[in-house]
C-alpha positions as a Python dict, from the first residue, in 0.01 Angstrom:
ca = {
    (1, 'X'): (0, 0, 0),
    (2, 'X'): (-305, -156, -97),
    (3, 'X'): (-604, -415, -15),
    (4, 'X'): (-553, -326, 306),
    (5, 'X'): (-861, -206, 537),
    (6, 'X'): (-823, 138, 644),
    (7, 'X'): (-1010, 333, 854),
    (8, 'X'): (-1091, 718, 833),
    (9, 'X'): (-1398, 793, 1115),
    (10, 'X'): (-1420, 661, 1466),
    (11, 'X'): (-1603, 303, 1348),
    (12, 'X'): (-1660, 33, 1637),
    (13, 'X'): (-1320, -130, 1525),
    (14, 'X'): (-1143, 192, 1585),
    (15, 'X'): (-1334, 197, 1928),
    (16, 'X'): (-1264, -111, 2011),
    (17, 'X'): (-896, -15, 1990),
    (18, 'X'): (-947, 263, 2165),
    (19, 'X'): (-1084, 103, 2471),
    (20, 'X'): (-749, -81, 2520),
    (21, 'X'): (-611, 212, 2606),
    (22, 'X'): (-799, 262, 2917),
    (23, 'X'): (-1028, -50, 3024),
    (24, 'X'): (-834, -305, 3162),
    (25, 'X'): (-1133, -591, 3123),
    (26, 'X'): (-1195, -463, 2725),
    (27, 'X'): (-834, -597, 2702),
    (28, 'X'): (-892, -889, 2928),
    (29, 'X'): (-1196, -947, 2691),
    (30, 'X'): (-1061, -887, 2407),
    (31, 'X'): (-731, -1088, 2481),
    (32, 'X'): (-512, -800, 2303),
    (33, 'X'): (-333, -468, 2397),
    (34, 'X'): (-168, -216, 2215),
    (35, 'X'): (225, -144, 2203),
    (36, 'X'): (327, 179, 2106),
    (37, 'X'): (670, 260, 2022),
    (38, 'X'): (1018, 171, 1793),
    (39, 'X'): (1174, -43, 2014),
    (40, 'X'): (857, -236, 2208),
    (41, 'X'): (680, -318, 1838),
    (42, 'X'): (1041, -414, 1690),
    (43, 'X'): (1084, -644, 2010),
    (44, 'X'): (741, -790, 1974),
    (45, 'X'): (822, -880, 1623),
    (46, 'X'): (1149, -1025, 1695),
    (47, 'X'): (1071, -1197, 2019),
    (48, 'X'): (766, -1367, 1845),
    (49, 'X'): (466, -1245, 1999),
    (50, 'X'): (159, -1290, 1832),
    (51, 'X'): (68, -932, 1677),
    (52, 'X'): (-282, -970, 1576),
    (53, 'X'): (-280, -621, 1367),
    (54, 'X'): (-11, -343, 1284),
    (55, 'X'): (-203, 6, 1240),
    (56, 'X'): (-4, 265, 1058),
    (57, 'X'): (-47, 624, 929),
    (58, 'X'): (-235, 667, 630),
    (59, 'X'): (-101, 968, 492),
    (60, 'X'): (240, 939, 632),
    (61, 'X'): (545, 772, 364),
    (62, 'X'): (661, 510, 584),
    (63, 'X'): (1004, 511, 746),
    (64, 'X'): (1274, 258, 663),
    (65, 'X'): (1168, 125, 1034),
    (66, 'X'): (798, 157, 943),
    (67, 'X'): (829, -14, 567),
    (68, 'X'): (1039, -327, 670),
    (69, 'X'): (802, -409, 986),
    (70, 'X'): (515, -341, 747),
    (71, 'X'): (644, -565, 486),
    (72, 'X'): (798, -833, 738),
    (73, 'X'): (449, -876, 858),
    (74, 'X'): (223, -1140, 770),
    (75, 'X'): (-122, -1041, 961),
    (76, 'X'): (-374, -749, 939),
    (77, 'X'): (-230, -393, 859),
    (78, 'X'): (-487, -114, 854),
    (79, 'X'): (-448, 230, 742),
    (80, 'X'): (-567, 489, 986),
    (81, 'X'): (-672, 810, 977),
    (82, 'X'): (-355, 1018, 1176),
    (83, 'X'): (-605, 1234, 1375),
    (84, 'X'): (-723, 882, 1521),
    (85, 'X'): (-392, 727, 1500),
    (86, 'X'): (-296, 1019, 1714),
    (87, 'X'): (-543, 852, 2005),
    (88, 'X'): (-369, 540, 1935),
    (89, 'X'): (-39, 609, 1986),
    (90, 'X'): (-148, 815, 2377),
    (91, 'X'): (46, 1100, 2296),
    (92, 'X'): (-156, 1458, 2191),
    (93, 'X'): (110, 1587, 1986),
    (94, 'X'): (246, 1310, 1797),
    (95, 'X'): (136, 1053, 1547),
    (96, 'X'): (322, 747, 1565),
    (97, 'X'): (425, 568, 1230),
    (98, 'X'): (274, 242, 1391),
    (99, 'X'): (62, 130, 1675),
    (100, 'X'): (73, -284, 1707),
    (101, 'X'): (-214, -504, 1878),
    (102, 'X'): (-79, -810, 2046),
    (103, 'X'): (-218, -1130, 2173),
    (104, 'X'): (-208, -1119, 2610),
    (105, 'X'): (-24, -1373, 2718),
    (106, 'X'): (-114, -1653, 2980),
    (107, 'X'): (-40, -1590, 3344),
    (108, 'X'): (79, -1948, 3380),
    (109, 'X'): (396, -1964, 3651),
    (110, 'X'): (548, -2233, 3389),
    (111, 'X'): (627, -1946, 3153),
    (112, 'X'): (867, -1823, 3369),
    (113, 'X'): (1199, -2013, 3309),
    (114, 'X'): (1411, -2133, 3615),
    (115, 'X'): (1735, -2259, 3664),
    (116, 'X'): (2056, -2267, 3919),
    (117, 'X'): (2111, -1948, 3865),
    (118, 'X'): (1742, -1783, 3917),
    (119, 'X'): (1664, -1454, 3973),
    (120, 'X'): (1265, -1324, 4013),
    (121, 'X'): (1058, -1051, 4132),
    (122, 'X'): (730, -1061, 4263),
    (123, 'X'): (584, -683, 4288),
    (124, 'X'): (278, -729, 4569),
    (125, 'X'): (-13, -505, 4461),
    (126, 'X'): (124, -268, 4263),
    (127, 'X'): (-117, 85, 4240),
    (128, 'X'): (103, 208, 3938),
    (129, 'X'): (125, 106, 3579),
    (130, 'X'): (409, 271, 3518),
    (131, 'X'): (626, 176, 3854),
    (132, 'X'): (561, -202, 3686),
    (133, 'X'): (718, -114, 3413),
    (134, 'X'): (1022, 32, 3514),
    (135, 'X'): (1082, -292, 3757),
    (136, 'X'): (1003, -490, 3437),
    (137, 'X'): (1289, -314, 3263),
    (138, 'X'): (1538, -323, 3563),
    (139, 'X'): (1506, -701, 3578),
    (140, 'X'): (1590, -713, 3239),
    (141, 'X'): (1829, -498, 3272),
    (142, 'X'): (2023, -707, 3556),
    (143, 'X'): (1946, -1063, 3416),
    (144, 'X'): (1636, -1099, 3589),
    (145, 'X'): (1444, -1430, 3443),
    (146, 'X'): (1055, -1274, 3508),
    (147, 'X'): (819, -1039, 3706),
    (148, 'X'): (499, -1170, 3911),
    (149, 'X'): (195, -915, 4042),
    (150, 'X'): (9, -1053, 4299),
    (151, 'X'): (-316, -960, 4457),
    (152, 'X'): (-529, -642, 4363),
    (153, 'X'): (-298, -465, 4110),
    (154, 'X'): (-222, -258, 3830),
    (155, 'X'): (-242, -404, 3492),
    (156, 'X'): (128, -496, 3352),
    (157, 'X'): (-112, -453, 3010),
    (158, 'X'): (-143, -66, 3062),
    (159, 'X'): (-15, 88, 2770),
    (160, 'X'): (159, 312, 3061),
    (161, 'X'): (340, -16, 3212),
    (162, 'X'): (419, -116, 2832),
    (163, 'X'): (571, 231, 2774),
    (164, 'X'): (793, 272, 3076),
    (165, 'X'): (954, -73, 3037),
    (166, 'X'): (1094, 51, 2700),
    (167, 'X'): (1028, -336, 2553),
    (168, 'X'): (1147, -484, 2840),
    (169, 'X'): (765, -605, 2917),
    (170, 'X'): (786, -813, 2588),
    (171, 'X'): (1153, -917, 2685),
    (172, 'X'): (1083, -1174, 2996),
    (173, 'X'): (782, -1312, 3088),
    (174, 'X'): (558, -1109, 3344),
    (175, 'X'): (225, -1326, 3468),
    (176, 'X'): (-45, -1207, 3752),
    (177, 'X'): (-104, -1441, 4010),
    (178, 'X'): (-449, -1367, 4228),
    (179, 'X'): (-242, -1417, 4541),
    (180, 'X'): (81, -1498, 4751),
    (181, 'X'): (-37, -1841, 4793),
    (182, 'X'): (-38, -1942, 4450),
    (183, 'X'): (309, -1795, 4402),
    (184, 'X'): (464, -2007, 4733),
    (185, 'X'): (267, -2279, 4559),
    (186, 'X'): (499, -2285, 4259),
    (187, 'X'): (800, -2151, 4477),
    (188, 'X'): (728, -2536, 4651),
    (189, 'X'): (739, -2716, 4372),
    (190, 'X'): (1042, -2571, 4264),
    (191, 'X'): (1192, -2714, 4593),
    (192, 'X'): (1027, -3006, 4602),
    (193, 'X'): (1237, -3037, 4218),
    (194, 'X'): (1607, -2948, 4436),
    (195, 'X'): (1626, -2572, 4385),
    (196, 'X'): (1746, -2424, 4692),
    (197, 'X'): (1531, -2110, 4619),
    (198, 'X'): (1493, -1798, 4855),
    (199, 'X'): (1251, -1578, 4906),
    (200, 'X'): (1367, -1241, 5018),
    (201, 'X'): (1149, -965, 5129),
    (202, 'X'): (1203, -595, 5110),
    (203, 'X'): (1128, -348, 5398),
    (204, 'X'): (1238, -37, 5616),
    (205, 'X'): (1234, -252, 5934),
    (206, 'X'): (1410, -598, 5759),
    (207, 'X'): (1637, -744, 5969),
    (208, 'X'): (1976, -755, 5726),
    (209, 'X'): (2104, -473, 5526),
    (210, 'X'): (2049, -605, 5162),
    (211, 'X'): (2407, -595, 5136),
    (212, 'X'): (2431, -883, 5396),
    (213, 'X'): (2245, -1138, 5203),
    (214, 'X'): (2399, -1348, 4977),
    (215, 'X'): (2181, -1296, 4648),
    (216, 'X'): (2430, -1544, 4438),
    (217, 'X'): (2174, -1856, 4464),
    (218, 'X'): (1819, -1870, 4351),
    (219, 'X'): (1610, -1557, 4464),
    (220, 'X'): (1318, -1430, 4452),
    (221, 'X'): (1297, -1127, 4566),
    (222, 'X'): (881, -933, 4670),
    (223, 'X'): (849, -553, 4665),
    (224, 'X'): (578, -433, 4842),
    (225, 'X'): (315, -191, 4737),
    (226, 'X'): (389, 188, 4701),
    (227, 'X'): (226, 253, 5001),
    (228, 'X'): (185, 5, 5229),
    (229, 'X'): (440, -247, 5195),
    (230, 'X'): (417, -599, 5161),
    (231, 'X'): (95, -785, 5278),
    (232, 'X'): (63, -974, 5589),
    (233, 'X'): (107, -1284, 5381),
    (234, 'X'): (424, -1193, 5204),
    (235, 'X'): (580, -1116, 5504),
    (236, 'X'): (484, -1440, 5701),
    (237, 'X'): (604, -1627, 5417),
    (238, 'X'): (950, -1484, 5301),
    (239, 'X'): (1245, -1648, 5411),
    (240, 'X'): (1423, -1290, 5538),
    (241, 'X'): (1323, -963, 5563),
    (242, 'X'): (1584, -718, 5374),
    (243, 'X'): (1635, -355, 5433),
    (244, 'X'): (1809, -47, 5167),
    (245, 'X'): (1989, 157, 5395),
    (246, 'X'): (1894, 511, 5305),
    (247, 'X'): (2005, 865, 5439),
    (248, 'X'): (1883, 1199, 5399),
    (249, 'X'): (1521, 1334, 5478),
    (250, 'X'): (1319, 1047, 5265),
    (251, 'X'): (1178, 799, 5459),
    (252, 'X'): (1178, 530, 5187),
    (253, 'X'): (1242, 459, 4819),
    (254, 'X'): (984, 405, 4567),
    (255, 'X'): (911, 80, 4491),
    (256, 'X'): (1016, 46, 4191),
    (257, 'X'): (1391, 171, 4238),
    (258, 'X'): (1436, -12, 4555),
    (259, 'X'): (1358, -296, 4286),
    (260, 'X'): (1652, -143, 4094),
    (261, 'X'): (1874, -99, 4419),
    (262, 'X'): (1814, -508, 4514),
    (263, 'X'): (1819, -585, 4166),
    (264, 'X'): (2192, -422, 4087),
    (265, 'X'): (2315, -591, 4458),
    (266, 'X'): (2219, -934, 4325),
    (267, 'X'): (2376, -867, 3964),
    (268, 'X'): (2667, -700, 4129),
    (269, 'X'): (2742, -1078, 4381),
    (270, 'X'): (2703, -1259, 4101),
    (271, 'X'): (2908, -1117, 3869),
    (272, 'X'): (3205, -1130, 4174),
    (273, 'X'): (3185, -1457, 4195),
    (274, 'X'): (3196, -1498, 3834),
    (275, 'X'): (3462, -1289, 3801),
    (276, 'X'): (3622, -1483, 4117),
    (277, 'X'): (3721, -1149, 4294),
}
């Protein structure tokens, strides 16, 4: 390929890169992050995110995968050195065939779409990248119509959080809200609009077995952090307290699959009903 820029030392533009990786206000700065991966770049392309630059190996004869994103795509593609490509891509071992910068999104509320059938998840201060990504990718995986951090968190923009979603981060809409009370904000509106949303908590000591709930309206279910559980303000706000009965010598589930566990209930009433069993 040619008149392309490529790069072959560690220049500031390579740097600048590099900091996404590991500097959560660089990429707030910036306004980018990196996606790594077949499926999360192919999604990004598809699902029309704005990929400001794809960065792809320099000595490396592009795969099928590699040559039709490359040739599909209308912005900047640099050639990179592999040894820094390597960095790139966050895995020692392996250089990937392409490493994509996308735009951030906004973290407006409004992005997330809502409708009778509404199904949410807010995950309160989460400490780890990657347990955000996995809830990311159960919601998607169960019909879930978008993810909300609130409060002091991990960044959904980690390329950790990108990687364990699998794509499912680009998939549905995930926004950061600074608090609970901007989230009950919107959760009012909604209300004040006729949706007869719920919130539902998620706790060892909740006063229904999750079972027990009927999950077939419009939910929105909060998972705590990994440690300490919801905030005093979640839990004065939710509408019921929920519990995963669990057995055995753990004393709770991480956060992340009792997502999964809530997530699969909810899927599993709805699809009864649809199913009118």
């Amino acid at each position: 390929m040619t008149g392309e820029l490529r790069i072959s030392r560690a220049n500031a533009r390579f740097q600048q890169w590099q900091a996404l990786l590991g500097n959560r206000a660089k990429r707030q700065r910036a306004g980018e992050f990196l996606v790594q991966g077949v499926r999360p770049i192919s999604l990004a392309v598809e699902l029309g995110w704005t990929v400001r630059t794809l960065i792809y190996d320099a000595d490396r004869q592009p795969s099928q995968w590699a040559a039709q994103m490359l040739k599909a795509f209308g912005g900047e593609r640099v050639a990179m050195a592999p040894d820094l490509l390597r960095e790139l891509g966050g895995k020692d071992e392996d250089v990937p065939e392409l490493v994509a910068v996308v735009e951030l999104p906004g973290d407006e509320l409004s992005r997330i779409p809502v409708g009778p059938s509404f199904l949410g998840v807010v995950f309160d201060r989460p400490n780890s990248p990657g347990n955000i990504g996995t809830m990311a990718r159960s919601l998607d995986a169960f019909g879930g119509a978008g993810l909300i951090v609130t409060g002091h968190a991990a960044d959904p923009y980690d390329p950790r959080s990108v990687r364990a979603s699998t794509g499912s981060l680009l998939a549905l809409p995930v926004v950061r809200a600074h608090s609970h009370r901007e989230v009950l904000a919107w959760v009012e509106e909604l209300r004040a609009q006729g949706l007869p949303l719920t919130v539902v908590g998620t706790d060892e000591g909740g006063a229904a077995d999750i079972a027990d709930l009927d999950l077939t309206g419009p939910t929105l279910l909060v998972i705590g952090n990994e440690t300490t559980g919801l905030s005093a303000g979640w839990r004065q706000s939710c509408d019921t307290m929920a519990r995963i009965p669990i057995v055995g010598s753990a004393s709770s589930l991480n956060a992340a699959n009792a997502a999964t566990v809530v997530l699969y209930e909810a899927a599993r009433q709805r699809n009864r009903g649809a199913s009118g069993a």
